[in-house]
C-alpha positions as CSV (number, residue, x, y, z in Angstrom):
1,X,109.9,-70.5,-32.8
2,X,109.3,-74.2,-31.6
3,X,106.7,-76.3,-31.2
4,X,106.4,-75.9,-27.6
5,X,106.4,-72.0,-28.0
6,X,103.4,-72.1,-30.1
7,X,101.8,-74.2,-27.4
8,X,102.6,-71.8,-24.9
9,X,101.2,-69.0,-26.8
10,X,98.2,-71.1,-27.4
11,X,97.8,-72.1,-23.6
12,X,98.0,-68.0,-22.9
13,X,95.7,-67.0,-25.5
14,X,92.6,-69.1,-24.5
15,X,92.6,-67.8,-21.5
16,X,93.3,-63.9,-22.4
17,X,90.4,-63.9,-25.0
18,X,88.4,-64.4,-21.9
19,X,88.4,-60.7,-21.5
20,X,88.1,-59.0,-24.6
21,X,85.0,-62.2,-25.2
22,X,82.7,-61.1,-21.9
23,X,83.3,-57.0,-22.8
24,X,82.5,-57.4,-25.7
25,X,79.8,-60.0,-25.9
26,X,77.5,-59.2,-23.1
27,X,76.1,-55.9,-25.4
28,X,73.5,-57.6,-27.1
29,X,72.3,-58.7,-24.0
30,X,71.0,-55.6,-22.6
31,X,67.2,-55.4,-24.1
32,X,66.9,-59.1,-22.6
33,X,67.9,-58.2,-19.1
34,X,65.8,-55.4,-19.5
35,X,63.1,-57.7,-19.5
36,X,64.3,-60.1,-17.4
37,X,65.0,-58.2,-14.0
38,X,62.6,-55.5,-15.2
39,X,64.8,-52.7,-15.2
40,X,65.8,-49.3,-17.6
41,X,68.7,-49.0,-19.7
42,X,70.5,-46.7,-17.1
43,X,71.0,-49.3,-14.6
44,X,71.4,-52.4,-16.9
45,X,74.4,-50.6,-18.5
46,X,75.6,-51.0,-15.5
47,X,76.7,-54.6,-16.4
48,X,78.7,-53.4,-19.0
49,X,80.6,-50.2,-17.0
50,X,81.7,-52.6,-13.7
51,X,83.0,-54.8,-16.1
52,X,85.6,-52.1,-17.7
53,X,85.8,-50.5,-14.3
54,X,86.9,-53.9,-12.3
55,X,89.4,-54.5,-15.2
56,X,90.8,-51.3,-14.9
57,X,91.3,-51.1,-11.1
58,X,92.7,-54.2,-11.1
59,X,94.7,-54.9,-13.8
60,X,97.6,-53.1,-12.2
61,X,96.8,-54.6,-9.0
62,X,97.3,-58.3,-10.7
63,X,100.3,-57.0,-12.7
64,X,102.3,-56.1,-9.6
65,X,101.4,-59.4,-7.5
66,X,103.0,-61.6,-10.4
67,X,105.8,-59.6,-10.0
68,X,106.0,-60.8,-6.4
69,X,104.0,-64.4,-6.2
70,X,104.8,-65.7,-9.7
71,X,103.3,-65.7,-13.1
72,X,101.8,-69.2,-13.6
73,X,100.4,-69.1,-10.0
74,X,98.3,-65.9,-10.5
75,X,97.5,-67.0,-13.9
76,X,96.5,-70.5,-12.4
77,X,94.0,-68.6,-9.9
78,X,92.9,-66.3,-12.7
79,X,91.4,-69.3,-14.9
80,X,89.9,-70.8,-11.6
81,X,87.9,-67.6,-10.4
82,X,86.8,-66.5,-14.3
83,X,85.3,-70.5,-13.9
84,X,83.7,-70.0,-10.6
85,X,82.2,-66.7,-12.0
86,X,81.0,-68.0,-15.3
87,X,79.3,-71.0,-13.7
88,X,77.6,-68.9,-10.9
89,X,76.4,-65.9,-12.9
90,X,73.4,-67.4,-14.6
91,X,72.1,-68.9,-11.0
92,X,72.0,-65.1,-10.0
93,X,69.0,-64.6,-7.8
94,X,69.0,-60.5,-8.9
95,X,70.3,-58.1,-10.8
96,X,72.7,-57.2,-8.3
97,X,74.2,-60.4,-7.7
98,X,74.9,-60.6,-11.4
99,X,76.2,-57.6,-11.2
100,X,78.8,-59.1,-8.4
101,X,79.5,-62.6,-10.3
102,X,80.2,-60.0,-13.7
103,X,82.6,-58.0,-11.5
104,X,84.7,-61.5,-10.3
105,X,84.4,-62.6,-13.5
106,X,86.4,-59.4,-14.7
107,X,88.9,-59.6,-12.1
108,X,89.8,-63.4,-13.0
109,X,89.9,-62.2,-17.0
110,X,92.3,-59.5,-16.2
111,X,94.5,-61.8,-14.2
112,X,94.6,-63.6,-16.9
113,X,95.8,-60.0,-19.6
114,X,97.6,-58.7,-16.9
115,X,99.9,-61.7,-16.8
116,X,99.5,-63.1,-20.3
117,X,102.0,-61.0,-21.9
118,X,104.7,-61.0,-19.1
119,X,104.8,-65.0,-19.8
120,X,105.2,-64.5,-23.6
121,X,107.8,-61.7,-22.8
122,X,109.7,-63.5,-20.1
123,X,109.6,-67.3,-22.1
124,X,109.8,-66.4,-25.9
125,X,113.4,-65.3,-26.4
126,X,112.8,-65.0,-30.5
127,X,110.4,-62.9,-32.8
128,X,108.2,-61.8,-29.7
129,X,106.4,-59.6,-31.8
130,X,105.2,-62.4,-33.6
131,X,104.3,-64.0,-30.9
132,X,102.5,-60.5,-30.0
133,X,100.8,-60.9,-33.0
134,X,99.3,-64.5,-32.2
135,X,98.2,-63.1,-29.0
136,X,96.6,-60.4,-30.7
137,X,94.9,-62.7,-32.3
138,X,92.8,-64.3,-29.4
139,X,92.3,-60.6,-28.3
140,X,91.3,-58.4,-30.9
141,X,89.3,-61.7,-32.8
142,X,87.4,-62.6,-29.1
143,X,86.5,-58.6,-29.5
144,X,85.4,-58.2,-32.5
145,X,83.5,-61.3,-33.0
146,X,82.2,-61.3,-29.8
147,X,78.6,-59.0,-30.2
148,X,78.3,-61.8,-33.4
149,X,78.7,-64.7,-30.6
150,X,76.5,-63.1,-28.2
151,X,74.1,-62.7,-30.5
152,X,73.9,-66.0,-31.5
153,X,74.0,-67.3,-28.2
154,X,70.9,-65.3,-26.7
155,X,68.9,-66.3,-29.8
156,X,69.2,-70.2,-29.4
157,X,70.1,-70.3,-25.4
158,X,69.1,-67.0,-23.6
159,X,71.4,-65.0,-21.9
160,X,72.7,-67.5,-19.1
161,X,74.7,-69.0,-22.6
162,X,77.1,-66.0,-22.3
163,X,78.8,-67.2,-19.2
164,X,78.3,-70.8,-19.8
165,X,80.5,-70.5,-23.0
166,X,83.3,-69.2,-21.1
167,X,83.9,-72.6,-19.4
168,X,85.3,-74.6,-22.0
169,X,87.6,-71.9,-22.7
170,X,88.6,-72.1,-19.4
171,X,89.1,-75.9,-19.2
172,X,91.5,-76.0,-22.1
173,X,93.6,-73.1,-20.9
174,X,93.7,-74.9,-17.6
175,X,94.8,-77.8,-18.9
176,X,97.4,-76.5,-21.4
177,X,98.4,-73.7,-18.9
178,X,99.5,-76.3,-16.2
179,X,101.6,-78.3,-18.5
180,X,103.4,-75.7,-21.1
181,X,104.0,-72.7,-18.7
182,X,106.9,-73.1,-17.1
183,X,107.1,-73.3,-13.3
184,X,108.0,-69.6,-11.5
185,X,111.0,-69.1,-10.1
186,X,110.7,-68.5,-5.8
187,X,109.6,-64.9,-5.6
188,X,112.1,-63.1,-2.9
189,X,108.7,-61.8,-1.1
190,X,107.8,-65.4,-0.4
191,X,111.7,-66.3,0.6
192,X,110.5,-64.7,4.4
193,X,107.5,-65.2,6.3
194,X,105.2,-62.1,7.0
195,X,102.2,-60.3,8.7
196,X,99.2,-59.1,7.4
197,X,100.0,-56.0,7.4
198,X,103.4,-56.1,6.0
199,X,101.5,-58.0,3.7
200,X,99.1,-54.9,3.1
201,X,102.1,-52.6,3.3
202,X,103.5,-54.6,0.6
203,X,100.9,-54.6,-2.1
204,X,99.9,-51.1,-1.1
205,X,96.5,-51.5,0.2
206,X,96.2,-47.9,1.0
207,X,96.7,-47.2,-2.7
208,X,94.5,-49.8,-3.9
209,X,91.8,-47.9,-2.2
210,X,93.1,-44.3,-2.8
211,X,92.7,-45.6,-6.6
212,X,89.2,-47.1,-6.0
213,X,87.3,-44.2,-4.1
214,X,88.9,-41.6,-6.6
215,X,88.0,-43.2,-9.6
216,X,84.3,-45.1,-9.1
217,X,82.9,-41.6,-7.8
218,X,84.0,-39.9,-11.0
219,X,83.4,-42.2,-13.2
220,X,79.8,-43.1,-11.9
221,X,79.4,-38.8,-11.6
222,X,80.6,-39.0,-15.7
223,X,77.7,-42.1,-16.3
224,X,75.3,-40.3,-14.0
225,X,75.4,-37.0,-16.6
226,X,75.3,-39.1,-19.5
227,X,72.2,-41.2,-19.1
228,X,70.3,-38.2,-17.1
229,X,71.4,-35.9,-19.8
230,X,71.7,-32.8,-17.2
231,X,74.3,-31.9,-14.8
232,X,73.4,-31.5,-11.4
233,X,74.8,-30.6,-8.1
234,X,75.3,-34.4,-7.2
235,X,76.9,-35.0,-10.3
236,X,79.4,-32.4,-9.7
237,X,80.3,-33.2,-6.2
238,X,80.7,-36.6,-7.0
239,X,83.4,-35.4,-10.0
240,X,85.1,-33.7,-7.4
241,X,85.3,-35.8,-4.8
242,X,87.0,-38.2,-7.2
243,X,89.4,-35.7,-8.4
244,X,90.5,-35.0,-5.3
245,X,90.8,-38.5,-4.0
246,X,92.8,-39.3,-7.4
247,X,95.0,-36.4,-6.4
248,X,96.0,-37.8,-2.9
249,X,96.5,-41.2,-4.4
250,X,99.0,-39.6,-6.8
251,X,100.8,-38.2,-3.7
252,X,100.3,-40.9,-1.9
253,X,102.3,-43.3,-4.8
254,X,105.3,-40.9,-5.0
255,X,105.5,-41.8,-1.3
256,X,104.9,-44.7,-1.2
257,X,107.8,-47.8,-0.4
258,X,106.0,-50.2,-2.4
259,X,103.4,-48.7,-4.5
260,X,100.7,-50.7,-7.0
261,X,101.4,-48.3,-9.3
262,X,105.0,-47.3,-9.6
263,X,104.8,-43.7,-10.7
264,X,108.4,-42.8,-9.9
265,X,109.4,-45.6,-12.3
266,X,107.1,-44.2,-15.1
267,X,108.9,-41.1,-14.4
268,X,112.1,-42.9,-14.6
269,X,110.8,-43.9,-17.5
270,X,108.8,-42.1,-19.8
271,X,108.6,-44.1,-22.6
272,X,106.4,-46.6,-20.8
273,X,104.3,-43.6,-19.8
274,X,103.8,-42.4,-23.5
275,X,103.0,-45.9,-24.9
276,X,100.1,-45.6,-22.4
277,X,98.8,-42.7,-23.4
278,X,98.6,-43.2,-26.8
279,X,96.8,-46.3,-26.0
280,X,94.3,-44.8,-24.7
281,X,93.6,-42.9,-27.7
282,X,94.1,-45.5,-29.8
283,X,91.4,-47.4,-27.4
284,X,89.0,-44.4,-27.5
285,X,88.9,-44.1,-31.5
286,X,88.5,-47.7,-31.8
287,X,85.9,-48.4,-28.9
288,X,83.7,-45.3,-30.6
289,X,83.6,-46.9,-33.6
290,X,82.9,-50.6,-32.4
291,X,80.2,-48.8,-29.9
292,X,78.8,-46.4,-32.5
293,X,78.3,-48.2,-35.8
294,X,75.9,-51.1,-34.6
295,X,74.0,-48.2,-33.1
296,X,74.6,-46.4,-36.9
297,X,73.5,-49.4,-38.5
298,X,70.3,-50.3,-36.4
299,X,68.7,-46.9,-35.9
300,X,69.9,-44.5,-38.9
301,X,69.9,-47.7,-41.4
302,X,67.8,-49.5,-39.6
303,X,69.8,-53.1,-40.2
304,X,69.2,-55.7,-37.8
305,X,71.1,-57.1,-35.1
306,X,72.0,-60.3,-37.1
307,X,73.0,-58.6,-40.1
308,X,74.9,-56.4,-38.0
309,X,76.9,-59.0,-36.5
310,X,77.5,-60.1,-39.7
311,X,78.8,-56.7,-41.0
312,X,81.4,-56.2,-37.8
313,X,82.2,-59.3,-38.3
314,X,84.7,-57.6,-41.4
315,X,86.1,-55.4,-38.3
316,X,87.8,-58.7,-37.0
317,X,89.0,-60.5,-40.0
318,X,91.0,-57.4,-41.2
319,X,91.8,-57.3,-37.2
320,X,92.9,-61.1,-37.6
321,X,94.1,-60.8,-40.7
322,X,96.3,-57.9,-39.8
323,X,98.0,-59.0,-37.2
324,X,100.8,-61.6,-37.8
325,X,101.5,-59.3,-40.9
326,X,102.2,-56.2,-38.3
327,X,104.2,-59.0,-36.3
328,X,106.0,-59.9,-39.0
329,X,106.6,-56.2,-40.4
330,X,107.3,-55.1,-36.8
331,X,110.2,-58.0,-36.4
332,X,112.0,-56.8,-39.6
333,X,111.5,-52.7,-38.8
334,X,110.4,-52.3,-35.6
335,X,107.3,-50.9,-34.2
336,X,107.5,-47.1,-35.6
337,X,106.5,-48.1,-39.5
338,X,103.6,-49.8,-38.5
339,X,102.3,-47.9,-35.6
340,X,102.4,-44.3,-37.8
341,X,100.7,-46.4,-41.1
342,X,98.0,-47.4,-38.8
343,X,97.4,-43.7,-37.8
344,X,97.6,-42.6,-40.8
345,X,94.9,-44.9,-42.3
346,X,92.4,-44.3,-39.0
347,X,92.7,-40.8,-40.1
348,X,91.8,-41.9,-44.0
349,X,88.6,-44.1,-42.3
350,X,87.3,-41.2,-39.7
351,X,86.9,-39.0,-42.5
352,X,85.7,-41.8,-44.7
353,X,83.2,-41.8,-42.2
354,X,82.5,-38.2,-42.3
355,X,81.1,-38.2,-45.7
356,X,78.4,-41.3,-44.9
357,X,74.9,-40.5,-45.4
358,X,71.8,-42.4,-44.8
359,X,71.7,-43.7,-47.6
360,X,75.7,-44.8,-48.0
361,X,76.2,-48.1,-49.8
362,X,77.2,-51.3,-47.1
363,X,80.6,-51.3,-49.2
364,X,81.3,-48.0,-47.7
365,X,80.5,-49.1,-44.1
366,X,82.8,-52.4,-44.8
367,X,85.5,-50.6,-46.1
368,X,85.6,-48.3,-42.9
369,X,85.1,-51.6,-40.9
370,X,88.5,-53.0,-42.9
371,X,90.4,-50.2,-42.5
372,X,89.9,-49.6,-38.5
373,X,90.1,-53.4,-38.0
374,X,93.8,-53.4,-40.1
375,X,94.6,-50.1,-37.6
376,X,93.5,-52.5,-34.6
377,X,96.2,-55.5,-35.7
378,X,98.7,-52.9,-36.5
379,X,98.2,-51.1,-33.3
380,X,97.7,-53.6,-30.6
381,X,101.2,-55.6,-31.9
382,X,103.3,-52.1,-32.4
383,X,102.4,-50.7,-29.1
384,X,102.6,-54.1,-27.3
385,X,106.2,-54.2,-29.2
386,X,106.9,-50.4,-27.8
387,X,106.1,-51.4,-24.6
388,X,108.6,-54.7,-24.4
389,X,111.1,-52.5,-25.7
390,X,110.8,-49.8,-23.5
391,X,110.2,-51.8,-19.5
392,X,112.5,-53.1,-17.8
393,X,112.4,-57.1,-16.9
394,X,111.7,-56.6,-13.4
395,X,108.5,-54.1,-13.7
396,X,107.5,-56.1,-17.2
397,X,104.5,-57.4,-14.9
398,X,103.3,-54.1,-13.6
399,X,104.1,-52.5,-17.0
400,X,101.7,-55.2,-18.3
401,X,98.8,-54.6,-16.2
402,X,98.9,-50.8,-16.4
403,X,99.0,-51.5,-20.2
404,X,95.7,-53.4,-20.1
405,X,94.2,-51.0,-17.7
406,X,95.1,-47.7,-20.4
407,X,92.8,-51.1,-23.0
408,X,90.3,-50.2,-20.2
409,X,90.0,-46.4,-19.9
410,X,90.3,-46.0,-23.6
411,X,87.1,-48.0,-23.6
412,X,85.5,-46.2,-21.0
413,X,86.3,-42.7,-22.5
414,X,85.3,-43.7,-25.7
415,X,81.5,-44.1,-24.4
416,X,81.3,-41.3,-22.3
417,X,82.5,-39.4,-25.7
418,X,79.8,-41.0,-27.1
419,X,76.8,-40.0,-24.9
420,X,78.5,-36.3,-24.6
421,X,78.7,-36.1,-28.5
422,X,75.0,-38.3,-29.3
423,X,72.9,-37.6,-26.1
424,X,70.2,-40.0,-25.3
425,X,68.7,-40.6,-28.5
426,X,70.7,-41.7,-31.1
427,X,70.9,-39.4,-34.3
428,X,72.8,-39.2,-37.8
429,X,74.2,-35.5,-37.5
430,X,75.3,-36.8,-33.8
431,X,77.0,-39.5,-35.6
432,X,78.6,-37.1,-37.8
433,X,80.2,-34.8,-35.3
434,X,81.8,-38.1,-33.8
435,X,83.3,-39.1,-37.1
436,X,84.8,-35.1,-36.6
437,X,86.1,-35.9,-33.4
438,X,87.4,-38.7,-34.1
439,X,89.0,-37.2,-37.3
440,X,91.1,-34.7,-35.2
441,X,92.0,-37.4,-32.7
442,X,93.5,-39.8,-35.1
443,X,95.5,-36.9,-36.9
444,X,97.1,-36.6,-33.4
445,X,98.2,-39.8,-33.2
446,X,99.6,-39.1,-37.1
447,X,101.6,-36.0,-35.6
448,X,102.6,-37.9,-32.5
449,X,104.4,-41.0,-34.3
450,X,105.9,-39.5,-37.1
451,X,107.9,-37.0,-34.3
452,X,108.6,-39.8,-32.6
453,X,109.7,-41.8,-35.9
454,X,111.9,-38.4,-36.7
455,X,113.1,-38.3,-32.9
456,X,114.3,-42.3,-33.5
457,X,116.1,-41.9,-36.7
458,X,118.1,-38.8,-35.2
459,X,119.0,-40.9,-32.4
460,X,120.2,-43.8,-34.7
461,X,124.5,-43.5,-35.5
């Protein structure tokens, strides 16, 4: 690749870390908004939740409108609202109006994911899954390292530092972004004027909303269990109500002349549809882990949050580490190799995990930490790679967003495992049956890529 391709991937990748950064960072903030805005755990979690929820209701949105408007331009406007956010979040008069400024602040970081890789796909002709890798990079390191950061931050600063950070971030991507990414060509939606509500009609408004009301009920009905630790009849109409609204939006999209998420095309093709899925998975077996060690560390082992920081800080190295060697690997043999090691070795670490005790040595937690952080590199650049292979150039921005979105409701399902399996107070035998769970999950993935691996060398001549 050239010089100006590595600038490009730089320009991207300061401003996709964004994401990964703020969900990631903001959990060590929770006992000191406690305190601030006087408040219990169940509602300040809440900051964390809207986050992954506004990321994954609109990821897909955002990867459909740079289909239509252009890639730099929602990119562009992605920078400038995660700025406005970031700089208005710590003047936040309440709780709830941080809760808002979080919520923009998500929807300008996901503009930012959404689009990020469409550029990269659309502008780097050669090794793309190195340049994967690079972007991997920004993500996976801004993720791992970010409960480190945060730390670091509130301890010297307070929490207003957590946003404030973001805005340097944002001014180098912002000035990089507007020089090295190429203009976009004249979308054809913008080639003719139109009304509002063809202008509704064309970015499926109805669906948009379909997709909201069905899945903030169930999700909040999901949380609602968790932190009460009881189901009730409120709980259950709530899950309902979702369901059934998810339902109607799903007729509603095969319907649908323009819909934000094209489910006849995932239809058309499946292979997009399975690279989804098993991100998910991969998502919820890696957000358990980055959720439910710290918590392993601090109550069971009582290690404090420094030292933890420290000790998930070998999480993203490996991650870091790992990454331009799966690009690399990936370029030469494509993504199947790499994508059935890595489930192979989150197998090995879940039931490395298993056989912890209270008393396990911090070589045995670091060696877990490697292994799932090497699975993280390995993953994020195969499946990326999968994807590009498998969507077309025309839906690449829609395939994009709903790729960031499955980041999303990996994450999400990963912590409502967590309070199913746990409960409300955190225990070791709790623990345990997680590293079980987690043990059969990754085995599926092990199953699931070496049939497709067998599937792709019968197909070969």
């Amino acid at each position: 690749m050239n010089t100006r391709s590595w600038w490009l991937m730089i320009s991207v990748g300061l401003g996709m870390l964004l994401n990964p950064l703020n969900s990631s960072m903001v959990s060590v903030a929770i006992p000191r908004l406690q305190h601030v805005f006087q408040l219990d755990f169940t509602v300040v979690s809440w900051i964390i939740f809207s986050f992954y929820i506004a990321s994954a209701i609109s990821n897909p949105v955002v990867g459909k409108a740079s289909d239509l408007f252009g890639r730099k331009k929602i990119f562009i406007t992605g920078l400038l609202v995660a700025f406005a956010a970031s700089l208005f979040a710590p003047l936040s008069s309440s709780f709830g109006w941080l809760i808002v400024f979080r919520i923009v602040q998500s929807i300008g970081t996901s503009m930012m994911i959404s689009v990020g890789m469409a550029i990269i796909r659309i502008h780097i002709k050669e090794k793309q899954a190195t340049a994967l890798s690079v972007l991997t990079i920004f993500q996976s390191g801004a993720a791992t390292i970010g409960p480190f950061v945060g730390g670091v931050l509130i301890h010297w600063w307070d929490w207003p530092a957590i946003f404030f950070v973001n805005i340097p971030f944002v001014a180098l991507s912002l000035l990089f972004s507007w020089r090295m990414i190429p203009k976009d060509e004249t979308p054809t939606s913008a080639a003719r004027p139109m009304s509002l509500r063809q202008w509704l009609d064309l970015v499926d408004a109805s669906g948009i909303l379909l997709f909201t009301a069905g899945l903030v009920p169930l999700l909040v009905g999901l949380l609602s269990v968790k932190s009460s630790g009881h189901v009730s009849s409120t709980h259950v109409a709530l899950g309902l109500t979702g369901l059934v609204l998810l339902g109607i939006f799903v007729h509603h999209e095969f319907k649908a002349a323009s819909p934000f998420i094209p489910l006849r095309t995932l239809a058309k093709y499946p292979a997009i549809t399975w690279v989804n899925v098993e991100f998910i998975v991969v998502n919820l077996l890696f957000y358990a882990l980055f959720f439910g060690i710290p918590s392993y560390l601090q109550t069971v082992r009582h290690v404090s949050e420094f030292h933890t920081g420290i000790l998930m800080l070998s999480l993203g190295l490996c991650s870091l580490l790992a990454s331009p060697l799966a690009g690399r690997w990936i370029d030469k043999s494509g993504p199947r190799p790499a994508l059935l090691a890595a489930a192979i070795l989150m197998t090995l670490g879940s039931v490395w995990i298993v056989t912890w005790n209270q008393a396990s040595p911090v070589i045995s937690v670091c060696l877990a930490l490697a292994a799932f952080g090497i699975c993280n590199g390995l993953n994020s650049v195969g499946l990326q790679a999968t994807l590009f292979q498998s969507s077309p150039k025309e839906i690449i921005g829609v395939a994009s967003g709903l790729f960031s979105t499955s980041r999303n409701l990996g994450a999400i399902l990963s912590s409502l495992l967590i309070g199913i399996v746990i409960g409300d107070q955190f225990s070791f035998g709790g623990f345990r049956v997680l590293g079980i769970i987690l043990t059969v999950v990754a085995l599926s993935l092990v199953l699931m890529n070496r049939r497709r691996r067998e599937s792709g060398q019968r197909e070969e001549p």
